[in-house]
Every structure is written in C-alpha cells, then in structure tokens.
C-alpha angles and dihedrals in degrees: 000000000000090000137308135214129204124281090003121134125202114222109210126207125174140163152191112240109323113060081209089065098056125134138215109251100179150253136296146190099192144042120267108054115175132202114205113199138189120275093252097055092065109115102025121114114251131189126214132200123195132198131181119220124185130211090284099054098255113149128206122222119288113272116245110280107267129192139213134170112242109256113206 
C-alpha cells in the first residue's frame, strides 16, 4: 500500500479489454482488498484504477492504470 491517511477510502475500477467498459468494484478501508471472479474469467488479463477519498469527499487523482491475470 503506497500510504494511507485516516478515514480515507479507496474506491477500486477495473476492467477486461475496453477501459469504457470498467466497473466499480467498491470501497475499502483496509489492504488487502480481494476480488473474487467467476471460474471462466481465470486466465484473462484484467486492469485496475485506484483512487483515494477523504472524509470530505475530496477525491485524489486516479492511480496509473495496473494489470493481473486473473488467478482461479
């Protein structure tokens, strides 16, 4: 985890092969956070964007775009 300050979330995206096509994966509050998938997405290549917000709602620039292979 890169820092963390107190009371911020972190809101998670991430998506397949079109960055039009993300979806919201959620908040948290804590590290790890872990993404279950369906048995017939192993093996594909997914991106994730990452984004901090504090207690006001202020939000901090996007995180660079990263990539995993979906492990089943």
């Amino acid at each position: 985890m890169i820092g963390q300050f107190s009371n911020s979330s972190i809101t998670l995206l991430n998506w397949y092969n079109n960055p039009s096509e993300f979806r919201f994966l959620g908040l948290t509050y804590s590290s790890p956070y872990v993404v279950k998938y369906n048995g017939d997405e192993g093996g594909q290549m997914t991106y994730y964007m990452l984004c901090w917000t504090n207690p006001r709602g202020e939000t901090a620039p996007w995180s660079p775009t990263v990539s995993a292979i979906v492990q089943i």
